[in-house]
GUTORMAR-917392 format. One record per residue (C-alpha): y, z, x; residue number from 1; chain; residue in one letter. Coordinates in steps of 0.05 Angstrom, whole numbers. Each point is the difference from the previous one (the first is absolute). Layout:
# residues N
<site y="Y" z="Z" x="X" num="NUM" chaine="A" residu="a"/>
...
This chain:
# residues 332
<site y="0" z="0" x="0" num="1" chaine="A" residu="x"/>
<site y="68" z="-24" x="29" num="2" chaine="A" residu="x"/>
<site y="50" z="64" x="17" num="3" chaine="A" residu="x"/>
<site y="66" z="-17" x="-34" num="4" chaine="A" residu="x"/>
<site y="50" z="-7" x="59" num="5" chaine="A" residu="x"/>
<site y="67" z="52" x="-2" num="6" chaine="A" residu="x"/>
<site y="73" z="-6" x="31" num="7" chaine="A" residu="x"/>
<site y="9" z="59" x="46" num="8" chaine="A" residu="x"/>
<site y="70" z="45" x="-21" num="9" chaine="A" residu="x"/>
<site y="23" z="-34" x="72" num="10" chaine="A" residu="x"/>
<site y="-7" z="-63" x="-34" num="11" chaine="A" residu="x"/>
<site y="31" z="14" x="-64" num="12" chaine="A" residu="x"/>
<site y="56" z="37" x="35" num="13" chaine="A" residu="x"/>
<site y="23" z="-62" x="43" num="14" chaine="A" residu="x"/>
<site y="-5" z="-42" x="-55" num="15" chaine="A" residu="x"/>
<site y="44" z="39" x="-41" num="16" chaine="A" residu="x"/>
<site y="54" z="4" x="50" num="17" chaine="A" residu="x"/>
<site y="-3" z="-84" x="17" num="18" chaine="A" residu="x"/>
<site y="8" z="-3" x="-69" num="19" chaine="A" residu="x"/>
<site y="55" z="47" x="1" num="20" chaine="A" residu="x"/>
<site y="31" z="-44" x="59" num="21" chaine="A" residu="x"/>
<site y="-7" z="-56" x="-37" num="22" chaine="A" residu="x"/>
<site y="29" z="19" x="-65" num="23" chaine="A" residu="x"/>
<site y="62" z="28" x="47" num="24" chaine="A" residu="x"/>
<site y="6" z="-58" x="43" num="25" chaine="A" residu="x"/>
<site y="0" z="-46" x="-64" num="26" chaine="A" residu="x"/>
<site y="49" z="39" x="-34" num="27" chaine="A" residu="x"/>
<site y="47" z="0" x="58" num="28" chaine="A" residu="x"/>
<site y="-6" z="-75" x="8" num="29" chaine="A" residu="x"/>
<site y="14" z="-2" x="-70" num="30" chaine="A" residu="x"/>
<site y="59" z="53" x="11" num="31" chaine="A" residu="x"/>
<site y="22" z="-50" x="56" num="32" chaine="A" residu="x"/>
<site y="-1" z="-64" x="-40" num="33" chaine="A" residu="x"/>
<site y="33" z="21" x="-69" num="34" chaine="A" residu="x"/>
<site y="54" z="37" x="49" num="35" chaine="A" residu="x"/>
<site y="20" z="-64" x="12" num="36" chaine="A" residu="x"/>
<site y="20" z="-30" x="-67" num="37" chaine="A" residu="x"/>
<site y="10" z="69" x="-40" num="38" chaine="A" residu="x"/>
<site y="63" z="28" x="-21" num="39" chaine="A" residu="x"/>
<site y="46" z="39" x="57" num="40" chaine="A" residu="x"/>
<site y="26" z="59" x="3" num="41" chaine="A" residu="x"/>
<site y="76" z="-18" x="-7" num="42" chaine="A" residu="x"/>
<site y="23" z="35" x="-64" num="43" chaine="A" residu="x"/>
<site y="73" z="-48" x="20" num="44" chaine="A" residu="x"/>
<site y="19" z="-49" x="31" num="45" chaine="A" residu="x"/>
<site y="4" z="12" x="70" num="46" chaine="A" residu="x"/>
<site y="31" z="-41" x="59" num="47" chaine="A" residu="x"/>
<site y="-14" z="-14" x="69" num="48" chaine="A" residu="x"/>
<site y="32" z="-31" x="61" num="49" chaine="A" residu="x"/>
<site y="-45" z="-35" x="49" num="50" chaine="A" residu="x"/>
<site y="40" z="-8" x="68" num="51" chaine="A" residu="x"/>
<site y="-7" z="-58" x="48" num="52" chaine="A" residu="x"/>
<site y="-62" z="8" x="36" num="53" chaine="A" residu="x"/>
<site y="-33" z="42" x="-45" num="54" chaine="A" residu="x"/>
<site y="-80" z="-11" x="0" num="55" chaine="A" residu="x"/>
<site y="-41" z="17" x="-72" num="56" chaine="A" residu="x"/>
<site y="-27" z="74" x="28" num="57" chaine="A" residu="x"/>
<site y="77" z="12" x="14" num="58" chaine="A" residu="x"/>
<site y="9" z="-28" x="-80" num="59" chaine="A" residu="x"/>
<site y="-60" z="52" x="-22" num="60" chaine="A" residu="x"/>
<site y="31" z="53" x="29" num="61" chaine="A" residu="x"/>
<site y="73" z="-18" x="-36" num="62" chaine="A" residu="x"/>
<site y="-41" z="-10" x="-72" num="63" chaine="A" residu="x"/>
<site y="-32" z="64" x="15" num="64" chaine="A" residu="x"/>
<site y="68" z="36" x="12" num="65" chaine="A" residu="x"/>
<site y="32" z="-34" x="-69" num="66" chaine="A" residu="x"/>
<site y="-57" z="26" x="-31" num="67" chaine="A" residu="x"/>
<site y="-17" z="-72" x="-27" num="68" chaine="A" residu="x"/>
<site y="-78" z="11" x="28" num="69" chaine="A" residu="x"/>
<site y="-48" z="57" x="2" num="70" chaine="A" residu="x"/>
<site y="-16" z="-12" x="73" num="71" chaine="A" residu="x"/>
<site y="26" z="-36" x="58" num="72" chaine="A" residu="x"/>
<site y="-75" z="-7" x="38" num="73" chaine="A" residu="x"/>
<site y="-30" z="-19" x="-71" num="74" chaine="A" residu="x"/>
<site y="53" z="-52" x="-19" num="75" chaine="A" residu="x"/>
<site y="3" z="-34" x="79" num="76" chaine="A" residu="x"/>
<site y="-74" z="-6" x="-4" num="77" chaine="A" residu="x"/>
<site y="1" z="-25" x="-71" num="78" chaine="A" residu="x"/>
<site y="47" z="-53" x="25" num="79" chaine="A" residu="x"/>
<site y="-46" z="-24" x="62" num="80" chaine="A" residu="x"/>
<site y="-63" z="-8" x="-34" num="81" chaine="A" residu="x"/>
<site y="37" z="-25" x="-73" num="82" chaine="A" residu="x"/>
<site y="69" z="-29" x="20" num="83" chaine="A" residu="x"/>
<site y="-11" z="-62" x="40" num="84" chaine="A" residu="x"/>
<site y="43" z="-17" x="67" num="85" chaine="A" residu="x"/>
<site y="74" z="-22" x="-30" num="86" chaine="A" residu="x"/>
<site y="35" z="47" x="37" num="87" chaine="A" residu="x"/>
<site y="49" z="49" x="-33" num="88" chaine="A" residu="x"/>
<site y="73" z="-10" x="-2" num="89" chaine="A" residu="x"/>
<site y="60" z="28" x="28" num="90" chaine="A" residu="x"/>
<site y="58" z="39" x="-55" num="91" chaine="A" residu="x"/>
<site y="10" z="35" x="-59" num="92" chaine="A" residu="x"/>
<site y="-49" z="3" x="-53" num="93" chaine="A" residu="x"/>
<site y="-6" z="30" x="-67" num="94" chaine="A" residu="x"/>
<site y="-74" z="20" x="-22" num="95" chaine="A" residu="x"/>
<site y="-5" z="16" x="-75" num="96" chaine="A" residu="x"/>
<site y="-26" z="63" x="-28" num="97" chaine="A" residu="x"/>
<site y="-76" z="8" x="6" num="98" chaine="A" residu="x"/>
<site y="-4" z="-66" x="35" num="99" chaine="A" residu="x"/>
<site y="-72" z="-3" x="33" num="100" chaine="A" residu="x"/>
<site y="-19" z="-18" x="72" num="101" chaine="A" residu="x"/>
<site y="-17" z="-70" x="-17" num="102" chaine="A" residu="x"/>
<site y="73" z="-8" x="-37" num="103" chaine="A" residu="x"/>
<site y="31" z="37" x="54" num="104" chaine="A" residu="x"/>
<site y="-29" z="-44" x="65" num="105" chaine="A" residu="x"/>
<site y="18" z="-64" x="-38" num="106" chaine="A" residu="x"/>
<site y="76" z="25" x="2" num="107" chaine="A" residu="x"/>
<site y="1" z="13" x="57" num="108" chaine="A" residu="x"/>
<site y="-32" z="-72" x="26" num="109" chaine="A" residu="x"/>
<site y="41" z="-41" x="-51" num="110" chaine="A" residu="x"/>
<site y="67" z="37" x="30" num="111" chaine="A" residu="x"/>
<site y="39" z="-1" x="-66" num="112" chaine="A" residu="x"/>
<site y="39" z="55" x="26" num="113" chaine="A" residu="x"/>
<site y="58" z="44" x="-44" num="114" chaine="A" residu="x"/>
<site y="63" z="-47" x="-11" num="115" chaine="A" residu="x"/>
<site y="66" z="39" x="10" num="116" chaine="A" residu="x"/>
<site y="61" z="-29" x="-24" num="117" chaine="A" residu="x"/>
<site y="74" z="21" x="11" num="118" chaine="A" residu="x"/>
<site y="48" z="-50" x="-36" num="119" chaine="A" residu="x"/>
<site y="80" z="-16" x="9" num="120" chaine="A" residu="x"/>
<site y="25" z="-30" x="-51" num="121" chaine="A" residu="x"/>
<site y="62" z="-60" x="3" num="122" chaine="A" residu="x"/>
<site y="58" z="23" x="12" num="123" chaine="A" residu="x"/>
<site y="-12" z="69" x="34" num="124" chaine="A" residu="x"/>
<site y="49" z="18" x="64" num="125" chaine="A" residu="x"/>
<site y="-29" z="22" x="56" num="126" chaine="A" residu="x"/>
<site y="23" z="81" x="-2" num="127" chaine="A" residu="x"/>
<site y="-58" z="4" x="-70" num="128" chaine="A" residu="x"/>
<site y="-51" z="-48" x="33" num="129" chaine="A" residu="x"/>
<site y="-1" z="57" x="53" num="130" chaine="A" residu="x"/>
<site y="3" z="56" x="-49" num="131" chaine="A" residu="x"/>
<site y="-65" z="-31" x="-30" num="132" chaine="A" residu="x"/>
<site y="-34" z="-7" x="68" num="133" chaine="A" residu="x"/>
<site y="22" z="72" x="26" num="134" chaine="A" residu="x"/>
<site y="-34" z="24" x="-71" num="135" chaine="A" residu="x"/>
<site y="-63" z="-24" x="11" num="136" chaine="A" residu="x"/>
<site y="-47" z="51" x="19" num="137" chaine="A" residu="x"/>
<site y="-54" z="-47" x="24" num="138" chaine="A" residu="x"/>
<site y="40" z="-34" x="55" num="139" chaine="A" residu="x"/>
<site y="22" z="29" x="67" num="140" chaine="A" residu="x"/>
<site y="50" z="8" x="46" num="141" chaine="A" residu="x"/>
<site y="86" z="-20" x="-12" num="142" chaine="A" residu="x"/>
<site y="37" z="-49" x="-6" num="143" chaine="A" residu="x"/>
<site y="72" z="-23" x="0" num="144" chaine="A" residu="x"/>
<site y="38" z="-27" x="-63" num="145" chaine="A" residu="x"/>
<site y="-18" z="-79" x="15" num="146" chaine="A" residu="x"/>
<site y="53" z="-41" x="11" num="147" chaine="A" residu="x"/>
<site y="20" z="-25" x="-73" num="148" chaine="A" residu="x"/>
<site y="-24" z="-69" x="-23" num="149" chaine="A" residu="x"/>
<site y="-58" z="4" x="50" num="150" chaine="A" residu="x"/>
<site y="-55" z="27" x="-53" num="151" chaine="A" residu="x"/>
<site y="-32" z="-59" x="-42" num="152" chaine="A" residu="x"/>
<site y="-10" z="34" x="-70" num="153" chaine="A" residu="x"/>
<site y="-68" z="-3" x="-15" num="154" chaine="A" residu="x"/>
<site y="-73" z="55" x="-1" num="155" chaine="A" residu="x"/>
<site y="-34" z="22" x="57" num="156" chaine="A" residu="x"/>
<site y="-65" z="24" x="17" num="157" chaine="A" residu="x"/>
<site y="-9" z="50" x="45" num="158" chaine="A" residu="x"/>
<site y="-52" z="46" x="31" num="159" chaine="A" residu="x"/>
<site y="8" z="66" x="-8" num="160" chaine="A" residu="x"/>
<site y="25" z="39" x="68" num="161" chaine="A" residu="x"/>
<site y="26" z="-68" x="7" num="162" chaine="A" residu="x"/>
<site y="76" z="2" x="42" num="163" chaine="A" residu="x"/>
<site y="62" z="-10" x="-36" num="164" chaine="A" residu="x"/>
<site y="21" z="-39" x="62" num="165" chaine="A" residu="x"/>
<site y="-57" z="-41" x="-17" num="166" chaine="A" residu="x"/>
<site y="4" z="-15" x="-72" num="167" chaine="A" residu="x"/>
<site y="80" z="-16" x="6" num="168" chaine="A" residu="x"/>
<site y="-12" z="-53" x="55" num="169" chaine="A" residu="x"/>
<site y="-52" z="-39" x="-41" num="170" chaine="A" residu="x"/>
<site y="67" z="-1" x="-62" num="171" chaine="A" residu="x"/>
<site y="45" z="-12" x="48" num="172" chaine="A" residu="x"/>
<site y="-53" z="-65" x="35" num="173" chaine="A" residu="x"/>
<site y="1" z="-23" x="-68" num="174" chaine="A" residu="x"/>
<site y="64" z="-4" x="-19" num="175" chaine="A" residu="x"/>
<site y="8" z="-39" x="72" num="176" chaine="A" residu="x"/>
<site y="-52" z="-55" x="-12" num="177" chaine="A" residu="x"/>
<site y="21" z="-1" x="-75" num="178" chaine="A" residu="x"/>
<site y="75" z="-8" x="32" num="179" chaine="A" residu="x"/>
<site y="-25" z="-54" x="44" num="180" chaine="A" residu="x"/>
<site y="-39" z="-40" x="-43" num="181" chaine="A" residu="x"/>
<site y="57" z="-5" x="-64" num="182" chaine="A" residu="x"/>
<site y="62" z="-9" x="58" num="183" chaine="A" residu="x"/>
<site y="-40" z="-69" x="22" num="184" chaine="A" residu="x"/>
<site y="-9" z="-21" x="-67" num="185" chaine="A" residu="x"/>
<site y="73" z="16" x="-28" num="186" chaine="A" residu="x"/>
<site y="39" z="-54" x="-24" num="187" chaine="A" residu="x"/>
<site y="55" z="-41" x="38" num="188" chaine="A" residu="x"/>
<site y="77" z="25" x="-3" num="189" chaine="A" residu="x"/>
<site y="3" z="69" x="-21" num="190" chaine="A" residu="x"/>
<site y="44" z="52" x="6" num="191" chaine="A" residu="x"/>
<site y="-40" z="51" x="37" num="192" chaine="A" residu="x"/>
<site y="-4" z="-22" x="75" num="193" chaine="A" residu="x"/>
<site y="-54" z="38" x="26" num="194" chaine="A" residu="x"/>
<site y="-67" z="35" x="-29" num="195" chaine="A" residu="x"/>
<site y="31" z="78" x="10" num="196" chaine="A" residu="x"/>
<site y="69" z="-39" x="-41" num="197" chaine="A" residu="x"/>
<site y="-58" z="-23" x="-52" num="198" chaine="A" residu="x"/>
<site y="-36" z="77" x="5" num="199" chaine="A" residu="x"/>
<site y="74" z="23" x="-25" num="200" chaine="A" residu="x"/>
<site y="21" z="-34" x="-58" num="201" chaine="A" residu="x"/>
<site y="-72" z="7" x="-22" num="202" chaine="A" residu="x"/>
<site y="5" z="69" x="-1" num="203" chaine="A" residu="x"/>
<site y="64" z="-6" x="-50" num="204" chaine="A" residu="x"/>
<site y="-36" z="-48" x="-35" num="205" chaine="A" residu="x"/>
<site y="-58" z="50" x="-12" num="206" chaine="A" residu="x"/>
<site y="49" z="59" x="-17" num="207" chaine="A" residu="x"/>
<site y="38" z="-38" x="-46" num="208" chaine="A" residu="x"/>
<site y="-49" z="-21" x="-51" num="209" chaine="A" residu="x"/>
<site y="-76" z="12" x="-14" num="210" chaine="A" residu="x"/>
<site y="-15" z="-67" x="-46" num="211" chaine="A" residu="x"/>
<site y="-32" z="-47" x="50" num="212" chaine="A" residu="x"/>
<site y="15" z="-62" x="-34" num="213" chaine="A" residu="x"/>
<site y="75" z="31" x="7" num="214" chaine="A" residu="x"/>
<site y="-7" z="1" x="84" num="215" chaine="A" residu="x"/>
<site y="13" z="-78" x="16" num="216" chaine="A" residu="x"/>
<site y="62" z="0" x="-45" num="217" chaine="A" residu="x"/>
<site y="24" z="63" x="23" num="218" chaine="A" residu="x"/>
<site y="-12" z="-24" x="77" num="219" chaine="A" residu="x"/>
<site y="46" z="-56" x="-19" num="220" chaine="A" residu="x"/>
<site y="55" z="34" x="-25" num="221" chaine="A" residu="x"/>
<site y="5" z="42" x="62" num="222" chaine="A" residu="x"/>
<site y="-4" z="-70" x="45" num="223" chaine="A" residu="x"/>
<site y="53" z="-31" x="-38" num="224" chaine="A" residu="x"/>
<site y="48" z="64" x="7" num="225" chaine="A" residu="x"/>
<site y="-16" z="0" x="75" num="226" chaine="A" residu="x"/>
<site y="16" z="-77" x="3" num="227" chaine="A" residu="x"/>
<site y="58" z="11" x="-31" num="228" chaine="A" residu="x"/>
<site y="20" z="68" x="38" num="229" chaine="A" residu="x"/>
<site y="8" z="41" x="-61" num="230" chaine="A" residu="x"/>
<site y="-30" z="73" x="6" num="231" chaine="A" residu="x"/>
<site y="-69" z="10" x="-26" num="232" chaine="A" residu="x"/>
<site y="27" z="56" x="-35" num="233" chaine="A" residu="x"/>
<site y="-81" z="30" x="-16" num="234" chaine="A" residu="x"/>
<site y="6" z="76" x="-20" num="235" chaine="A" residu="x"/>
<site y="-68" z="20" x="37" num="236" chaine="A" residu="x"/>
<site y="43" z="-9" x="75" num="237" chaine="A" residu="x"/>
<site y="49" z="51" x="-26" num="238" chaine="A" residu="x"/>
<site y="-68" z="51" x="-23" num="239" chaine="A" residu="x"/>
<site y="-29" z="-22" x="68" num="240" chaine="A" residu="x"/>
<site y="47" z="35" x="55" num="241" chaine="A" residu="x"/>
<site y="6" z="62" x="-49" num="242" chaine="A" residu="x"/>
<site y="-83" z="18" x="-14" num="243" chaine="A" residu="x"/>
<site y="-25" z="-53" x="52" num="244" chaine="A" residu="x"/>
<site y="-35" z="-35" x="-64" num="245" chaine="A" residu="x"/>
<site y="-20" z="60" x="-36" num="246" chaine="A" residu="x"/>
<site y="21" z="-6" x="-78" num="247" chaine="A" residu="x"/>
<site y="67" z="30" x="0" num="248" chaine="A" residu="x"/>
<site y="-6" z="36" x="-66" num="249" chaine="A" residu="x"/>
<site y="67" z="-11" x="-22" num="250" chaine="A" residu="x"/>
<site y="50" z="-49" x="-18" num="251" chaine="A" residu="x"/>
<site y="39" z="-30" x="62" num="252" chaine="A" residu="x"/>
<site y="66" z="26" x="14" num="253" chaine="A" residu="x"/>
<site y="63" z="-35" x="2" num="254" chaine="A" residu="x"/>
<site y="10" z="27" x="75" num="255" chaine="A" residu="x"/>
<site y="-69" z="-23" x="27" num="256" chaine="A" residu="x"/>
<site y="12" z="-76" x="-34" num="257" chaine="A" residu="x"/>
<site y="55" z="-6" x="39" num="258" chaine="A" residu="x"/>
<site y="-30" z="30" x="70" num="259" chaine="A" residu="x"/>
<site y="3" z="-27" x="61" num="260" chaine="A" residu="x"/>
<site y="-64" z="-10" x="32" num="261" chaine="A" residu="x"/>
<site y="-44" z="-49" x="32" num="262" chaine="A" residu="x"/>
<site y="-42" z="-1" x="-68" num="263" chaine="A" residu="x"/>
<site y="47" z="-4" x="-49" num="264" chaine="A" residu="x"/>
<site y="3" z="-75" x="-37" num="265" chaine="A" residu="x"/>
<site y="58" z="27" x="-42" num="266" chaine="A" residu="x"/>
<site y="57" z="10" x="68" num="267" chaine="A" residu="x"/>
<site y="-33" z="-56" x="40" num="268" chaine="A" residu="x"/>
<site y="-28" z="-76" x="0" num="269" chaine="A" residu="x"/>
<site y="-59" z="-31" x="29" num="270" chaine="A" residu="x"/>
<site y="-64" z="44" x="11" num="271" chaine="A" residu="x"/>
<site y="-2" z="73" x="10" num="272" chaine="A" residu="x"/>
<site y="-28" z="34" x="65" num="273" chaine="A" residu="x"/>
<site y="-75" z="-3" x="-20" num="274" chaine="A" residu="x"/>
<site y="-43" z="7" x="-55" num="275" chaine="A" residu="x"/>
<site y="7" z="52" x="-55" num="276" chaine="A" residu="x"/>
<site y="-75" z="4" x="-16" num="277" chaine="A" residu="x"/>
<site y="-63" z="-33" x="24" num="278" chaine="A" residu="x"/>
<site y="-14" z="-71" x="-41" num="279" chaine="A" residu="x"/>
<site y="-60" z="-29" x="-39" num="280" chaine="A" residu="x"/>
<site y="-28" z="-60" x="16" num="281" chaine="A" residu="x"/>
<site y="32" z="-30" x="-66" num="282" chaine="A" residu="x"/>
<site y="72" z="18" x="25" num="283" chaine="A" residu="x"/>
<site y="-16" z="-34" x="65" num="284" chaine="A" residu="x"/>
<site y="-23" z="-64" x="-33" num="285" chaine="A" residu="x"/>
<site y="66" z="8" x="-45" num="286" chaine="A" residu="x"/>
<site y="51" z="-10" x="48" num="287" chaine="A" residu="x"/>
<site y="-40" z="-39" x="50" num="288" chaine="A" residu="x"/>
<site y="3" z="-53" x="-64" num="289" chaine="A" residu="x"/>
<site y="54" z="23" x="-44" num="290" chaine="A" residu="x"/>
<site y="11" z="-39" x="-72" num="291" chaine="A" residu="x"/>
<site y="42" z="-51" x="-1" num="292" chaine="A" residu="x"/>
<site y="56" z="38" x="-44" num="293" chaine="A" residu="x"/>
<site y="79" z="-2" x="-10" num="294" chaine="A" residu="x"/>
<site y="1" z="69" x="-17" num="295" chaine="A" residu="x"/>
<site y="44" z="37" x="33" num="296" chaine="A" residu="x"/>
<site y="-5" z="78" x="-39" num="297" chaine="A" residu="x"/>
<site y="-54" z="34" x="-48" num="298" chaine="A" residu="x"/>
<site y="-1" z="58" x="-35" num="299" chaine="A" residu="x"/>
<site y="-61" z="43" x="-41" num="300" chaine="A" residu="x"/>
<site y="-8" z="-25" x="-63" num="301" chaine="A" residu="x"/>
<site y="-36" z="63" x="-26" num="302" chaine="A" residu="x"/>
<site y="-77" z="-28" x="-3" num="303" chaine="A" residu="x"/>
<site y="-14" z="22" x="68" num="304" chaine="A" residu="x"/>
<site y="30" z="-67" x="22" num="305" chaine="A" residu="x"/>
<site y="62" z="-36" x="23" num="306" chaine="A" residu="x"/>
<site y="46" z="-47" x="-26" num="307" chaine="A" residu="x"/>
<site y="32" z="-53" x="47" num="308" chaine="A" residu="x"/>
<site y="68" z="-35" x="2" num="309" chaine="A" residu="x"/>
<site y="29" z="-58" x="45" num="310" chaine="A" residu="x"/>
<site y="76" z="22" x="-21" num="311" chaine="A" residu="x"/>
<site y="39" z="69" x="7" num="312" chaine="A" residu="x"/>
<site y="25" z="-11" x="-74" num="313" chaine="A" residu="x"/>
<site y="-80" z="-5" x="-24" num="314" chaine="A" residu="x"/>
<site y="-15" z="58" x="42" num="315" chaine="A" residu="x"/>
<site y="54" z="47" x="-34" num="316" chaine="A" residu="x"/>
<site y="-21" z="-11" x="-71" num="317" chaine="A" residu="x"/>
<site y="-75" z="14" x="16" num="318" chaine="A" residu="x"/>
<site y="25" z="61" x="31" num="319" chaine="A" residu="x"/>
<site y="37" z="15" x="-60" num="320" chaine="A" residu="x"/>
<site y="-69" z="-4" x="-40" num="321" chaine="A" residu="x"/>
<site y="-35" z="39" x="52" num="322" chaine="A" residu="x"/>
<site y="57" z="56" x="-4" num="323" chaine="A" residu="x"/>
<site y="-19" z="-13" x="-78" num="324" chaine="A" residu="x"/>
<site y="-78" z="13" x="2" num="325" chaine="A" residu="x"/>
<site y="14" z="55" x="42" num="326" chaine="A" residu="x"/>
<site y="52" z="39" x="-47" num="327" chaine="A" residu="x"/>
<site y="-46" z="-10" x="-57" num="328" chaine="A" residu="x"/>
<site y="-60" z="27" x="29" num="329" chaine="A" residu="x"/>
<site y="54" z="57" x="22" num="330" chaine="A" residu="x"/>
<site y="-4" z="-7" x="73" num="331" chaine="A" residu="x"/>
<site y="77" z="2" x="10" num="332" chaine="A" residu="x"/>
């Protein structure tokens, strides 16, 4: 009769534990493979800046710190076996609440870092586009008020811990090639002799009206006073020497009209000093091709716009309807 044949405890006992090892090993794997895809631990959005240089351990240990993964060894080795080889990118990124490892690496290779904007808008004078740079707490360093009329109104991006220095040379190189590029293409016989002439009148061109479609004509009023060496007479170069283009916040007085100064279009001909404010684009184009226009004066007509006239005796009854509007809406 055949003896039935028995596992010793040994046996049973080292069974147990492989299958112990096993059922450990494949729940780790498994650990390690949803870690991958599954939700992170970012309650927020977080952000990080990758410097120059920076390799994907140094990027682990950054995520780690922003609290954007659960482990900087578990996420870098995540990335080597899962990730591919596109190397990671260099800036500022911003990695969405509980964005997982697999969301987070592809970030990071696709370099769609954090845009950072600071705008000027047409028209502002140098002493505010400095205020505005000075304010913002995610640039460095200081700067000087920039020389007014050098600053091509526009939006920026920036990098944050990015120089001030930095970010006003790159308005400043704009409005230079911008400058460049219009001045060749101007047209033939005007008034303004030279691009920082054309920089000038553009700036009381953009301080004198905010309709666009208004610009060319108003351009051309100004070059036919110059031609015919009557003053300019435009109220924002009496503001200017006063507030150095900040909104004056009053009505003008009858002593500042009739100040002397190298800014003031109401005691002098011809151009003033410099510019009063730092030009759009659209001014620029304005009185580097003025409309072809008798006008001589223009007023407000009280829509926001201007109403133009080629003779003094037209001029004085549409300032008789502005002074009109304006009394009935009770403003004198």
């Amino acid at each position: 009769m055949a003896r039935r044949s028995r596992s010793s405890p040994t046996r049973r006992i080292g069974c147990g534990i492989l299958l112990i090892g096993l059922a450990v090993a494949a729940f780790i794997a498994f650990r390690f493979v949803a870690g991958w895809s599954e939700d992170g631990p970012a309650a927020k959005d977080v952000s990080i800046t990758v410097p120059e240089g920076a390799t994907l351990s140094d990027a682990a240990v950054l995520l780690k710190q922003a609290g954007a993964v659960r482990s900087a060894d578990a996420f870098l080795t995540r990335a080597k076996v899962f990730g591919g080889s596109t190397p990671i990118k260099a800036g500022e990124f911003v990695i969405p609440a509980q964005a997982s490892n697999k969301d987070i690496l592809a970030i990071l290779q696709g370099g769609k870092t954090l845009t950072r904007l600071i705008t000027i808008p047409e028209g502002m004078p140098s002493i505010l586009v400095h205020e505005r740079l000075m304010a913002n707490d995610q640039l460095t360093g200081d700067i000087k008020v920039p020389e007014e009329g050098s600053v091509l109104p526009d939006s920026y991006a920036f990098d944050k811990g990015e120089p001030r220095a930095a970010v006003l040379k790159r308005m400043q190189d704009a409005m230079t090639k911008l400058l460049a590029k219009l001045w060749a293409e101007r047209a033939p016989d005007l008034v303004v002799k030279t691009p920082r002439e054309a920089i000038i009148l553009a700036s009381i061109v953009e301080k004198e009206t905010a309709v666009a479609k208004e610009r060319p004509t108003v351009a051309g009023v100004y070059a036919n006073r110059l031609r015919a060496g009557m003053m300019l007479q435009a109220d924002p170069t009496i503001i200017y020497p006063i507030t150095r283009g900040k909104p004056l916040g009053r009505r003008i007085r009858k002593s500042e009209i009739a100040a002397i100064n190298d800014y003031n279009t109401y005691a002098m001909t011809g151009l003033p000093k410099g510019p009063i404010a730092n030009p759009g684009r659209l001014s620029i184009v304005a009185v580097l091709h003025p409309a072809q226009t008798k006008a001589l004066y223009f007023v407000a007509d009280g829509k926001g716009g201007h109403i133009f006239a080629d003779t003094l005796q037209q001029h004085n009854e549409n300032v008789r309807k502005w002074f009109e509007i304006r009394r009935a809406r009770g403003e004198l």
